[in-house]
PDBQT receptor file of N, H, CA, C and O in Angstrom, charges set to zero:
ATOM      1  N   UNK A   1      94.611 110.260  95.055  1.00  0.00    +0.000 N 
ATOM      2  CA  UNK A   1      93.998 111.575  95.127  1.00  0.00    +0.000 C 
ATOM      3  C   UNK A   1      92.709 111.537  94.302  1.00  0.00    +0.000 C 
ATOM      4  O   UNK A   1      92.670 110.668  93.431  1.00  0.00    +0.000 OA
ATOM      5  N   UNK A   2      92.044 112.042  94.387  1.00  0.00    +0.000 N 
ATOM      6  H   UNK A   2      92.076 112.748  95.095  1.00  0.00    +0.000 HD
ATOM      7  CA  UNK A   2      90.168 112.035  94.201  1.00  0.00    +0.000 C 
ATOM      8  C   UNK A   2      90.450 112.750  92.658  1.00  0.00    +0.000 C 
ATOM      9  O   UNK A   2      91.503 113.294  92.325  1.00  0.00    +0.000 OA
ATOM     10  N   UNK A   3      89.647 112.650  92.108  1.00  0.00    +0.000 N 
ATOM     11  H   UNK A   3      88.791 112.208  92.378  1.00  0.00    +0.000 HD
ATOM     12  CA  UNK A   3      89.777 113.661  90.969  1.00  0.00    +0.000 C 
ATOM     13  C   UNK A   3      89.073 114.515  91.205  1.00  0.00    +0.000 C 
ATOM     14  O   UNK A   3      89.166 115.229  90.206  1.00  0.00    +0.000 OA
ATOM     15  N   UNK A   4      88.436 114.940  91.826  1.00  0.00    +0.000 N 
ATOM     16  H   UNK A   4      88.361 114.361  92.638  1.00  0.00    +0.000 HD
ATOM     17  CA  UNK A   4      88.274 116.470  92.096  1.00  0.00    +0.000 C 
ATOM     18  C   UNK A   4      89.493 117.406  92.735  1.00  0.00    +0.000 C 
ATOM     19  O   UNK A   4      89.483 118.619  92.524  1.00  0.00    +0.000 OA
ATOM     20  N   UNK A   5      90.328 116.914  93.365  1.00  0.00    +0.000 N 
ATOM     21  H   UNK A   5      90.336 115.929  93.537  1.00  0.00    +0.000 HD
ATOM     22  CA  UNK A   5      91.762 117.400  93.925  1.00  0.00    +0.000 C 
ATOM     23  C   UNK A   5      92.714 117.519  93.182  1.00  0.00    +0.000 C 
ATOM     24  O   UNK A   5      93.733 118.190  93.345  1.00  0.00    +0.000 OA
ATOM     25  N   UNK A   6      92.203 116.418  91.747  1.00  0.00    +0.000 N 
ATOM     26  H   UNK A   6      91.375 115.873  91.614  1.00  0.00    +0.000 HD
ATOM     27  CA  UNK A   6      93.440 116.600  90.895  1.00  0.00    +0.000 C 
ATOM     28  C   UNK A   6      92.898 117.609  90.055  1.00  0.00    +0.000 C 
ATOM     29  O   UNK A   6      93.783 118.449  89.888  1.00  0.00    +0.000 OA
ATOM     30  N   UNK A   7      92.075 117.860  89.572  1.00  0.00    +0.000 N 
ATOM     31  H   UNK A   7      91.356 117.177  89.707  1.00  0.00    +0.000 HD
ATOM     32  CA  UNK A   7      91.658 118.822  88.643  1.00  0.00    +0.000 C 
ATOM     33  C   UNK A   7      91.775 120.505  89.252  1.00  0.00    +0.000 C 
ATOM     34  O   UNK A   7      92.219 121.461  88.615  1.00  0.00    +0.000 OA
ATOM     35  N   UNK A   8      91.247 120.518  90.635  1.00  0.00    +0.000 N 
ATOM     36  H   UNK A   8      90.887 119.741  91.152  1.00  0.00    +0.000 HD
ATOM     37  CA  UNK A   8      91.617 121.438  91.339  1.00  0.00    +0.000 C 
ATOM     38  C   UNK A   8      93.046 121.917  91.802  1.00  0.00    +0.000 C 
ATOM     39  O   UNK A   8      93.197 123.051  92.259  1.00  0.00    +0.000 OA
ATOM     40  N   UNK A   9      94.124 120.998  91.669  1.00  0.00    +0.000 N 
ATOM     41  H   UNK A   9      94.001 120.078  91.298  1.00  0.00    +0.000 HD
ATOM     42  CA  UNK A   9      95.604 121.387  91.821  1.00  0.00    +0.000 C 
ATOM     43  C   UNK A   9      95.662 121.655  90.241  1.00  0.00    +0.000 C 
ATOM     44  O   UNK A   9      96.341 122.633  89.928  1.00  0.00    +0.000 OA
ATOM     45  N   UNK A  10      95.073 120.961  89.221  1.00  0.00    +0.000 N 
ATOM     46  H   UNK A  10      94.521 120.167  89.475  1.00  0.00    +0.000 HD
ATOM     47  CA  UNK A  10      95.569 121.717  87.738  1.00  0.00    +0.000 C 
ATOM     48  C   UNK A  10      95.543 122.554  87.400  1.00  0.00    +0.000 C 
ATOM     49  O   UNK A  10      96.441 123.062  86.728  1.00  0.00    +0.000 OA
ATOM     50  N   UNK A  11      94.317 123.163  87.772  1.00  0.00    +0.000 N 
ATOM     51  H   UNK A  11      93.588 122.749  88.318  1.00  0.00    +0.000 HD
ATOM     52  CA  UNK A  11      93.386 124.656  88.118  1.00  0.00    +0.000 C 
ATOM     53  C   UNK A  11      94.509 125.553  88.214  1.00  0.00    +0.000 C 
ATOM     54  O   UNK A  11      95.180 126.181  87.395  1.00  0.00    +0.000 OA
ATOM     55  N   UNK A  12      94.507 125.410  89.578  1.00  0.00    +0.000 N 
ATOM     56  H   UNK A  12      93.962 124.900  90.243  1.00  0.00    +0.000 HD
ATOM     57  CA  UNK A  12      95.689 126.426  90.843  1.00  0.00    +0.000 C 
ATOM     58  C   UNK A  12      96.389 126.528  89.722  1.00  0.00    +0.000 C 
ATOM     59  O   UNK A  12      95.805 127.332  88.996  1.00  0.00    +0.000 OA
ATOM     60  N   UNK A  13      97.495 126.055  89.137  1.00  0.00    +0.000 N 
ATOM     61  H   UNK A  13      97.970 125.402  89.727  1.00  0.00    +0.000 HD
ATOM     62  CA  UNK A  13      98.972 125.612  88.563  1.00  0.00    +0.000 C 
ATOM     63  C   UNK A  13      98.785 126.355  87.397  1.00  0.00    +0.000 C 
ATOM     64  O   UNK A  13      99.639 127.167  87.040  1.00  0.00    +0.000 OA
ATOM     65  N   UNK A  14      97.527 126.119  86.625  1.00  0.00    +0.000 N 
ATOM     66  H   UNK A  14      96.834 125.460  86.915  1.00  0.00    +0.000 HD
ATOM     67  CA  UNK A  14      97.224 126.712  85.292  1.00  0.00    +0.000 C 
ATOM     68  C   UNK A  14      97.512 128.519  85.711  1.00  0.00    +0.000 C 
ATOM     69  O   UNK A  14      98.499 129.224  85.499  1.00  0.00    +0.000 OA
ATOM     70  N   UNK A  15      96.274 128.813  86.331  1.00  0.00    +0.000 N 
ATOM     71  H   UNK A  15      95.472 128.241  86.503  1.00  0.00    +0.000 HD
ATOM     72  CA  UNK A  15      96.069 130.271  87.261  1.00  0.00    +0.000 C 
ATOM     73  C   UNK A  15      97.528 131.117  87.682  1.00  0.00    +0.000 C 
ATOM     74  O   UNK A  15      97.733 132.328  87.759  1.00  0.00    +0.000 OA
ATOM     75  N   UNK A  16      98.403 129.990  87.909  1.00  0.00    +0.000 N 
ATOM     76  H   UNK A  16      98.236 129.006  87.847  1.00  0.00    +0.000 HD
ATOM     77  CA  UNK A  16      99.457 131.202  88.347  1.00  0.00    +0.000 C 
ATOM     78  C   UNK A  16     100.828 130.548  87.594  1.00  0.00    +0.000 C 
ATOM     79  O   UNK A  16     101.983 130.718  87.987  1.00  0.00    +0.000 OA
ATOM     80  N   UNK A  17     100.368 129.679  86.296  1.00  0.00    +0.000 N 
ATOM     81  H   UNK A  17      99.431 129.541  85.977  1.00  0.00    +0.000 HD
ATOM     82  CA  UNK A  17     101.139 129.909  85.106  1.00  0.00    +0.000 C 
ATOM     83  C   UNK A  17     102.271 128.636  84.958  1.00  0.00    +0.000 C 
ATOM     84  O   UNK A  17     103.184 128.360  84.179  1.00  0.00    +0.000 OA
ATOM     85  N   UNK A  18     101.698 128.067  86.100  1.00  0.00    +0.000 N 
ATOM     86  H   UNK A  18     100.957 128.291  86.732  1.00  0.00    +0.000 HD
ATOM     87  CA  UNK A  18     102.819 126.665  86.234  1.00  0.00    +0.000 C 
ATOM     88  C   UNK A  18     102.591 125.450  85.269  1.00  0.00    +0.000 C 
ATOM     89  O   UNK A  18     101.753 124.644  85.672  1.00  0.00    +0.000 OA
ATOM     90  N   UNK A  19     103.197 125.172  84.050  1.00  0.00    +0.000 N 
ATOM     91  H   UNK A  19     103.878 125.827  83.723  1.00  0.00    +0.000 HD
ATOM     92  CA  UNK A  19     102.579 124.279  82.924  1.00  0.00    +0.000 C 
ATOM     93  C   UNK A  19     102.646 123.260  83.632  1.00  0.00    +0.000 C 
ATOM     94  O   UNK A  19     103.451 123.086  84.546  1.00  0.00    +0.000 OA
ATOM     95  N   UNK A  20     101.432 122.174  83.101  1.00  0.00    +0.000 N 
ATOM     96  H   UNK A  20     100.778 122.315  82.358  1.00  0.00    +0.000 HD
ATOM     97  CA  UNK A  20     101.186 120.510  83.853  1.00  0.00    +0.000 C 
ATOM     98  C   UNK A  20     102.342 119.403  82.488  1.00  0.00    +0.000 C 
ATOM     99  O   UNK A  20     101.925 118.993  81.405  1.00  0.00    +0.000 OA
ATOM    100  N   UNK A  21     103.451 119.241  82.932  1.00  0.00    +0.000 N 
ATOM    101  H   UNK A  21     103.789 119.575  83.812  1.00  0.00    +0.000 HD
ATOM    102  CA  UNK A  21     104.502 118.672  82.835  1.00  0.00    +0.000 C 
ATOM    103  C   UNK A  21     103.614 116.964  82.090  1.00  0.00    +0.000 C 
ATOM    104  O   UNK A  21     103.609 116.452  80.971  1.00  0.00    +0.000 OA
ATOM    105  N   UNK A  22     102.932 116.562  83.531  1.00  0.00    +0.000 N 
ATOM    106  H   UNK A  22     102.935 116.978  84.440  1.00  0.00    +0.000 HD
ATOM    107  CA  UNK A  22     101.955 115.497  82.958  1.00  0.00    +0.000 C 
ATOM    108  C   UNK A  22     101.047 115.594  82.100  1.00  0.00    +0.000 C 
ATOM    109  O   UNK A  22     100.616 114.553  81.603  1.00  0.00    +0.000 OA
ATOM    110  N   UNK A  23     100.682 116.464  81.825  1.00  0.00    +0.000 N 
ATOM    111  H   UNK A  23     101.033 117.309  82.229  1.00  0.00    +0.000 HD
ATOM    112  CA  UNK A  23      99.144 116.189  80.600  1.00  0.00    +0.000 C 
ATOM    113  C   UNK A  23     100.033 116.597  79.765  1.00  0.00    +0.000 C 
ATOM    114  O   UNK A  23      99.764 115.608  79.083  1.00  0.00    +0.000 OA
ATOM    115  N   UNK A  24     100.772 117.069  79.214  1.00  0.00    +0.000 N 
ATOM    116  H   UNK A  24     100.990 117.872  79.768  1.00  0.00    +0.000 HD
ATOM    117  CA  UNK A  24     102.061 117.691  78.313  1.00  0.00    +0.000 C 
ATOM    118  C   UNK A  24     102.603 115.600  77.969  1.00  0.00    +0.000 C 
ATOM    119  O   UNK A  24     102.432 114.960  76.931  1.00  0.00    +0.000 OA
ATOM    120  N   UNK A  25     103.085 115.239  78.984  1.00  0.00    +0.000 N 
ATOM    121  H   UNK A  25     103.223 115.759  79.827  1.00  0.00    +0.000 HD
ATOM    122  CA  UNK A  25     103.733 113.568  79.077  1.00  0.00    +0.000 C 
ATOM    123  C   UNK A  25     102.540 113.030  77.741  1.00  0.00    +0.000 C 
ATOM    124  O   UNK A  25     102.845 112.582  76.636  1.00  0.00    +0.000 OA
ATOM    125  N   UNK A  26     101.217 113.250  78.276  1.00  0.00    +0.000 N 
ATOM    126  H   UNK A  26     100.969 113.615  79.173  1.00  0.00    +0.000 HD
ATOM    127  CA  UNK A  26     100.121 111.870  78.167  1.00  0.00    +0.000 C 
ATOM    128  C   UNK A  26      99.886 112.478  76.727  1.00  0.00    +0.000 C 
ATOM    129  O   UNK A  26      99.734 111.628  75.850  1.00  0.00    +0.000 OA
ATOM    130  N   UNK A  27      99.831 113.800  76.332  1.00  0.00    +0.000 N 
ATOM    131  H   UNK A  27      99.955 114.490  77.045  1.00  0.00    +0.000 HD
ATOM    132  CA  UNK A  27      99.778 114.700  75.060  1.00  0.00    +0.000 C 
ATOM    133  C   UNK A  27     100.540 113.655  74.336  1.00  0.00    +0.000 C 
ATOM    134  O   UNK A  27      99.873 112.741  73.852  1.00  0.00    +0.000 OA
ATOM    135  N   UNK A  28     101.893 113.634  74.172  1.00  0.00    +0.000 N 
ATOM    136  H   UNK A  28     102.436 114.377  74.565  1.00  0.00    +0.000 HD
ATOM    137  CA  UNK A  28     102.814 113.377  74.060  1.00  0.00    +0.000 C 
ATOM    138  C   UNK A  28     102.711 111.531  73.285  1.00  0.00    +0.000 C 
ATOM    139  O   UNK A  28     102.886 111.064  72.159  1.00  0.00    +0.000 OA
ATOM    140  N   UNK A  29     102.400 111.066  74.415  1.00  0.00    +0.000 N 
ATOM    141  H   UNK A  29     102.258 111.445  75.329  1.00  0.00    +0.000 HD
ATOM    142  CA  UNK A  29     102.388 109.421  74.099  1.00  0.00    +0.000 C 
ATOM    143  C   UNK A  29     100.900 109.366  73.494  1.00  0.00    +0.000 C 
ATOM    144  O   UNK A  29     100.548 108.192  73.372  1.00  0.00    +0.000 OA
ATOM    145  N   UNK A  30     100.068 110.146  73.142  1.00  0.00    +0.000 N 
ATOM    146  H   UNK A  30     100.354 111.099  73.241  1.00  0.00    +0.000 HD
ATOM    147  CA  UNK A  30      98.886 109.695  72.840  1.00  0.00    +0.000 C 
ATOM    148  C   UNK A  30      98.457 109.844  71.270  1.00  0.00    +0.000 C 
ATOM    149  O   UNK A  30      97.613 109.265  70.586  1.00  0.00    +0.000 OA
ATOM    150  N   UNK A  31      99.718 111.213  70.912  1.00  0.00    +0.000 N 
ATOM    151  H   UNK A  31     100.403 111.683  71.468  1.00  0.00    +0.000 HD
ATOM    152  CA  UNK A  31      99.350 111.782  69.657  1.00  0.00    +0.000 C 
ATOM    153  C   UNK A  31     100.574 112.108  68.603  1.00  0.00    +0.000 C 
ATOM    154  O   UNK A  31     100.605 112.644  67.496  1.00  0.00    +0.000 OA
ATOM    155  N   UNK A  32     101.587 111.518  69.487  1.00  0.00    +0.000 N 
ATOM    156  H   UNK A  32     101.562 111.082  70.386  1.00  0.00    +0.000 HD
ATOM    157  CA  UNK A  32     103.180 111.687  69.117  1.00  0.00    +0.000 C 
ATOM    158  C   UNK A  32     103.985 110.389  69.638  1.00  0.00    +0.000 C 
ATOM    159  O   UNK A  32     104.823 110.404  70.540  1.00  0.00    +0.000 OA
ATOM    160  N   UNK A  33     103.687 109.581  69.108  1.00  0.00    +0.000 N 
ATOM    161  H   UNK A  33     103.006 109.568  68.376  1.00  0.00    +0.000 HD
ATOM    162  CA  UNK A  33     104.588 108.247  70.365  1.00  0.00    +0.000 C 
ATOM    163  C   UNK A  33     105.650 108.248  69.318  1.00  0.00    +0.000 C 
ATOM    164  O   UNK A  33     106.743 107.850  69.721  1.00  0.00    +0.000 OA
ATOM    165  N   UNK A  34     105.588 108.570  68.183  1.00  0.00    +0.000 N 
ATOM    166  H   UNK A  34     104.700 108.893  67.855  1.00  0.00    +0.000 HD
ATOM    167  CA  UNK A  34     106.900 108.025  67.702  1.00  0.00    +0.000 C 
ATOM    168  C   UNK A  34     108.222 109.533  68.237  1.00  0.00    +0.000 C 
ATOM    169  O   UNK A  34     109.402 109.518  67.885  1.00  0.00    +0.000 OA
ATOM    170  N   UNK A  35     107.708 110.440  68.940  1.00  0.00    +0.000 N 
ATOM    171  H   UNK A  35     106.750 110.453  69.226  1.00  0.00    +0.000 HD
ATOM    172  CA  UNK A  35     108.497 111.544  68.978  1.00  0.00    +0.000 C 
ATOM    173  C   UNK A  35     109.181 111.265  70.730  1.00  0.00    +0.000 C 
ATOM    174  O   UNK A  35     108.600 110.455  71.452  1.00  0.00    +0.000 OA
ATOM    175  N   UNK A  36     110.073 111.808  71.100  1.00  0.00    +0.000 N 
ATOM    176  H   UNK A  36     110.545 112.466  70.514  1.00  0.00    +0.000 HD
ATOM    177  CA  UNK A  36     110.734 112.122  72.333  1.00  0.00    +0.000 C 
ATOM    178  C   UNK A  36     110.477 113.194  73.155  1.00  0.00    +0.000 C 
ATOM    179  O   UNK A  36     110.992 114.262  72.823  1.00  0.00    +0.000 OA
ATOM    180  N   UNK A  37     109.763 113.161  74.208  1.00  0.00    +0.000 N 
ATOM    181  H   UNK A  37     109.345 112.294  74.478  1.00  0.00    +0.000 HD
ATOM    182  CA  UNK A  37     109.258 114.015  74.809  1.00  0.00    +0.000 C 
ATOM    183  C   UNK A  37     110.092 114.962  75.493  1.00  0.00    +0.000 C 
ATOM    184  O   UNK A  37     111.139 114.401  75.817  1.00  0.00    +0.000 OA
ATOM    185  N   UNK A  38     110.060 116.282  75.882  1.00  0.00    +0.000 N 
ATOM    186  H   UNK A  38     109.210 116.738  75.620  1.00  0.00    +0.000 HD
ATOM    187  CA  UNK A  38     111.100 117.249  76.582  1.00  0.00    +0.000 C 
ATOM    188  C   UNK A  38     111.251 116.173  78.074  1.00  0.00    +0.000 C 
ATOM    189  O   UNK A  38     110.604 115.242  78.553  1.00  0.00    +0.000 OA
ATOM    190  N   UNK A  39     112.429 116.894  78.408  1.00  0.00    +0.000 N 
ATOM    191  H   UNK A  39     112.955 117.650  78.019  1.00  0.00    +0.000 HD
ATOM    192  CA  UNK A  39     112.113 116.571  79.668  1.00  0.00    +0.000 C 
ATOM    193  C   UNK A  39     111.993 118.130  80.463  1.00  0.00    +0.000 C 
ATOM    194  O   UNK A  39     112.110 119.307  80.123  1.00  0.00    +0.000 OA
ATOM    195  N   UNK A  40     111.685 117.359  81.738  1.00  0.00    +0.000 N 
ATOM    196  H   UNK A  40     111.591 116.403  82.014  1.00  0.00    +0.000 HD
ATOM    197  CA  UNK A  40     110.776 118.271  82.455  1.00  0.00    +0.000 C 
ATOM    198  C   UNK A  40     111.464 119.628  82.928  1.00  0.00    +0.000 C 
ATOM    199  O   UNK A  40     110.673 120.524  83.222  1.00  0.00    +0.000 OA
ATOM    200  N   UNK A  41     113.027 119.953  83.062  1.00  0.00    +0.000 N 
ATOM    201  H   UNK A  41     113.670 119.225  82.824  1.00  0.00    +0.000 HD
ATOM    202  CA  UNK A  41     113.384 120.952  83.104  1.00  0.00    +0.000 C 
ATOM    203  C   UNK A  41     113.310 122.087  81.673  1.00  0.00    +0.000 C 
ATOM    204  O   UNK A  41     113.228 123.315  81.655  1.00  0.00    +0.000 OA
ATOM    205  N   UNK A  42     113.369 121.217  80.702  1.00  0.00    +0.000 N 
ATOM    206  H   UNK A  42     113.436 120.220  80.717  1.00  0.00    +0.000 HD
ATOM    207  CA  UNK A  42     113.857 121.805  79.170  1.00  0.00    +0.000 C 
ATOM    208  C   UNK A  42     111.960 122.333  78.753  1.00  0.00    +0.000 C 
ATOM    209  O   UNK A  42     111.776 123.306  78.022  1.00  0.00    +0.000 OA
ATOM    210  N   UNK A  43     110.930 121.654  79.250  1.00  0.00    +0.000 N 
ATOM    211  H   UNK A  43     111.079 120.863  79.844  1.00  0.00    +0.000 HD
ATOM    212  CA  UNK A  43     109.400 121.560  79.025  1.00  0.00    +0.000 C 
ATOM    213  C   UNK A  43     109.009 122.798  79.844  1.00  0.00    +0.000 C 
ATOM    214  O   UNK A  43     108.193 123.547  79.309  1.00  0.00    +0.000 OA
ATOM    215  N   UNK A  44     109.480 123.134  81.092  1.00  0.00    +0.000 N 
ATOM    216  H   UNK A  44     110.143 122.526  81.527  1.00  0.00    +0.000 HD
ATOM    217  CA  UNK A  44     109.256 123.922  81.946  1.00  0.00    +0.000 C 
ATOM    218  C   UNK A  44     109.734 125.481  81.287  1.00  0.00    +0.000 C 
ATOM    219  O   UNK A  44     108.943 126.405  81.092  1.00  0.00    +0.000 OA
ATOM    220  N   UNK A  45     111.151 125.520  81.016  1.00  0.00    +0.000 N 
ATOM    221  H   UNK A  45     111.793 124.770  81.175  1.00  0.00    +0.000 HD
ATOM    222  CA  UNK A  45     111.589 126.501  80.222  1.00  0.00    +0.000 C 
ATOM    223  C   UNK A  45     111.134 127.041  78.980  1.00  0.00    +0.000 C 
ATOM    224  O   UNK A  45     110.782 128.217  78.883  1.00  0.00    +0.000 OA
ATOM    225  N   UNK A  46     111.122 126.087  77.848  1.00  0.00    +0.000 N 
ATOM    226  H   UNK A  46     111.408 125.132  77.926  1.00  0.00    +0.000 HD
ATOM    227  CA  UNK A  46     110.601 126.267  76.996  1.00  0.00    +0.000 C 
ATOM    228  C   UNK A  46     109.180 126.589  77.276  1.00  0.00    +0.000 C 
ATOM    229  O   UNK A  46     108.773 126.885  76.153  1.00  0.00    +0.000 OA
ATOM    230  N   UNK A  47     107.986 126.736  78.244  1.00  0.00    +0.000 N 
ATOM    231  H   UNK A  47     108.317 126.495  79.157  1.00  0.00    +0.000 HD
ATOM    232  CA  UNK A  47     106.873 127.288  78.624  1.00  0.00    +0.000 C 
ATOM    233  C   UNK A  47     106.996 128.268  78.717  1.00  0.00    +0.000 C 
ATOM    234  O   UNK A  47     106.295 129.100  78.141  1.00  0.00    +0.000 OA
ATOM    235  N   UNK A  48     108.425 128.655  79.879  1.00  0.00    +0.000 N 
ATOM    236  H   UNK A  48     108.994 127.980  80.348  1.00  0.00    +0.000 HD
ATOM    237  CA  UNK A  48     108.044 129.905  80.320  1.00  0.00    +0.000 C 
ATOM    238  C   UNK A  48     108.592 130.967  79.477  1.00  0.00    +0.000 C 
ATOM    239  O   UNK A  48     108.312 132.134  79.747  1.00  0.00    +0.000 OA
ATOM    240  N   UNK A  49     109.601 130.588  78.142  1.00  0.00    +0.000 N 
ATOM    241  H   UNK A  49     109.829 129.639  77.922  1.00  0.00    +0.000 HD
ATOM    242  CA  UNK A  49     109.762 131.500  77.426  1.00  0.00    +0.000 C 
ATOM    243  C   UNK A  49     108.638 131.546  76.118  1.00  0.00    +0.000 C 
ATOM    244  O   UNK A  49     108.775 132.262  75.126  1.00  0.00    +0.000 OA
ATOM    245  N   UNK A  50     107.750 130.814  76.312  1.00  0.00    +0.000 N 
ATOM    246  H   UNK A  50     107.639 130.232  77.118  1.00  0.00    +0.000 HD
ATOM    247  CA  UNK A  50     106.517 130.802  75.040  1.00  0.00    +0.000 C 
ATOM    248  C   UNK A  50     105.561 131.521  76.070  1.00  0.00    +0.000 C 
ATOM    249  O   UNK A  50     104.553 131.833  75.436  1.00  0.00    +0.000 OA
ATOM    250  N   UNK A  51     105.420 131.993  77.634  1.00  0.00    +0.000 N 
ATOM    251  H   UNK A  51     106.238 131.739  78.150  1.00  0.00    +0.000 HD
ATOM    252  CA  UNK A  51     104.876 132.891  77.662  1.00  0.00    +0.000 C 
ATOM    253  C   UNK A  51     105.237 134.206  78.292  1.00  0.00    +0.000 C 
ATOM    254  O   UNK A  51     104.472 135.151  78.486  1.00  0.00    +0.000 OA
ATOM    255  N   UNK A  52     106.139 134.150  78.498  1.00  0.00    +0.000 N 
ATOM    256  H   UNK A  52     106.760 133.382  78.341  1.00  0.00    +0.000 HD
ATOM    257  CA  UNK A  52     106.779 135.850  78.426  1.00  0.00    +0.000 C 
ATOM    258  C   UNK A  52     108.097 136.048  77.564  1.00  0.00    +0.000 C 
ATOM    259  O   UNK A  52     108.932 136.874  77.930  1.00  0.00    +0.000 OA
ATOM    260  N   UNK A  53     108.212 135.576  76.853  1.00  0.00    +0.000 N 
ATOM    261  H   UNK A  53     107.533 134.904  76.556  1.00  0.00    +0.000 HD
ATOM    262  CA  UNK A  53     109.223 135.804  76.045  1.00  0.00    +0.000 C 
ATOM    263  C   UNK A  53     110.531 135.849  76.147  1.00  0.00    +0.000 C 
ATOM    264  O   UNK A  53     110.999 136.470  77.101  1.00  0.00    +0.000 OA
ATOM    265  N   UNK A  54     111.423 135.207  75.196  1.00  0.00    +0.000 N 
ATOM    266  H   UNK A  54     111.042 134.703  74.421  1.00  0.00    +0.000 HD
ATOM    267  CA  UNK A  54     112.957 135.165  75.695  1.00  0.00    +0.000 C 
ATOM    268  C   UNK A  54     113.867 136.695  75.057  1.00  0.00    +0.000 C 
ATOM    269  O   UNK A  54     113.382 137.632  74.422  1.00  0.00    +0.000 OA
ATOM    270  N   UNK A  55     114.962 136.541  75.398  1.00  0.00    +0.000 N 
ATOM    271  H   UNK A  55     115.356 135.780  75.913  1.00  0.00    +0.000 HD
ATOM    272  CA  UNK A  55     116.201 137.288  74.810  1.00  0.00    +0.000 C 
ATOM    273  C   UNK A  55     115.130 138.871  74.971  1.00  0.00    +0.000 C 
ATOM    274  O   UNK A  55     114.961 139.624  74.013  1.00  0.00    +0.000 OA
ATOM    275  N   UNK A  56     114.714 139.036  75.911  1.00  0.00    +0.000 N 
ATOM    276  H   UNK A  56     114.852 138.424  76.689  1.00  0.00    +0.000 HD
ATOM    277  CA  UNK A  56     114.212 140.950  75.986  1.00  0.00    +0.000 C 
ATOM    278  C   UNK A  56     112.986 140.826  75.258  1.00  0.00    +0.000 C 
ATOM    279  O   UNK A  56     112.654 141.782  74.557  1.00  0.00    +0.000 OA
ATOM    280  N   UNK A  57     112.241 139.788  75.305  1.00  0.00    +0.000 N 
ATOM    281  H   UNK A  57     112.510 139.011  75.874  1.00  0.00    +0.000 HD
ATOM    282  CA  UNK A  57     111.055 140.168  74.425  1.00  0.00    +0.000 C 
ATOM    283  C   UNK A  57     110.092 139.773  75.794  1.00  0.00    +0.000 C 
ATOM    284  O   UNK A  57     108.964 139.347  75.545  1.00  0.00    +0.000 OA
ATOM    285  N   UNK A  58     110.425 139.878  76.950  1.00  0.00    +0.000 N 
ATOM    286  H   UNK A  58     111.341 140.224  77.152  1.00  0.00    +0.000 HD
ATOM    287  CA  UNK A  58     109.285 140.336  78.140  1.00  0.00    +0.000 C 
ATOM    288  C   UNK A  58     109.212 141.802  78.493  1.00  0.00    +0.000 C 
ATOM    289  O   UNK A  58     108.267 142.200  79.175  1.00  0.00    +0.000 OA
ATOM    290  N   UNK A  59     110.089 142.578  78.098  1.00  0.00    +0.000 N 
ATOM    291  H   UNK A  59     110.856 142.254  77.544  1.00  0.00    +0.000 HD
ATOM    292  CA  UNK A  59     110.364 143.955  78.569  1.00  0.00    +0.000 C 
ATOM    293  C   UNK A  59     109.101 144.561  77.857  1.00  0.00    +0.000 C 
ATOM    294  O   UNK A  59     108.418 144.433  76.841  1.00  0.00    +0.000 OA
ATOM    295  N   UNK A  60     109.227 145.404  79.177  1.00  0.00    +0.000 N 
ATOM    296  H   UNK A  60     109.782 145.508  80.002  1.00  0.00    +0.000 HD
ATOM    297  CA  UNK A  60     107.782 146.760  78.545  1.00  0.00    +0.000 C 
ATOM    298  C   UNK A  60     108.408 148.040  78.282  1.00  0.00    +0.000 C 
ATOM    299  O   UNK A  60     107.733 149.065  78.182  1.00  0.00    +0.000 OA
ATOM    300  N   UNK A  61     109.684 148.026  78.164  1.00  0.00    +0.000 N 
ATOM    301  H   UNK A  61     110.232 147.193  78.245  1.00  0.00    +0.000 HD
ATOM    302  CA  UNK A  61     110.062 149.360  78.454  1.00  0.00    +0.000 C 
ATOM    303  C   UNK A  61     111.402 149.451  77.595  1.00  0.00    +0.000 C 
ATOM    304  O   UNK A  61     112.057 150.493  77.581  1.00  0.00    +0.000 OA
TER     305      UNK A  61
């Protein structure tokens, strides 16, 4: 894939909140190798409760 396609699917993914699992990976081995990286279900979750919040802390009401 071209890197203009890849940067443009990162784009999209960023935009409607989908964390990049891979640049999270390369984060990971580049600046933390001695640490164990999430894996990708536990990385995904843990996103989506760092951005709407867990246990009732998304509620507006």
């Amino acid at each position: 894939m071209s890197l203009f396609l890849h940067r443009l699917r990162q784009v999209a993914r960023m935009m409607v909140g989908v964390p990049d699992y891979d640049a999270y990976l390369r984060h990971m081995r580049e600046h933390h190798p001695e640490r164990v990286p999430m894996e990708r279900i536990a990385f995904f979750r843990e996103r989506q409760e760092a951005r709407y919040g867990g246990k009732n802390g998304g509620k507006c009401c």
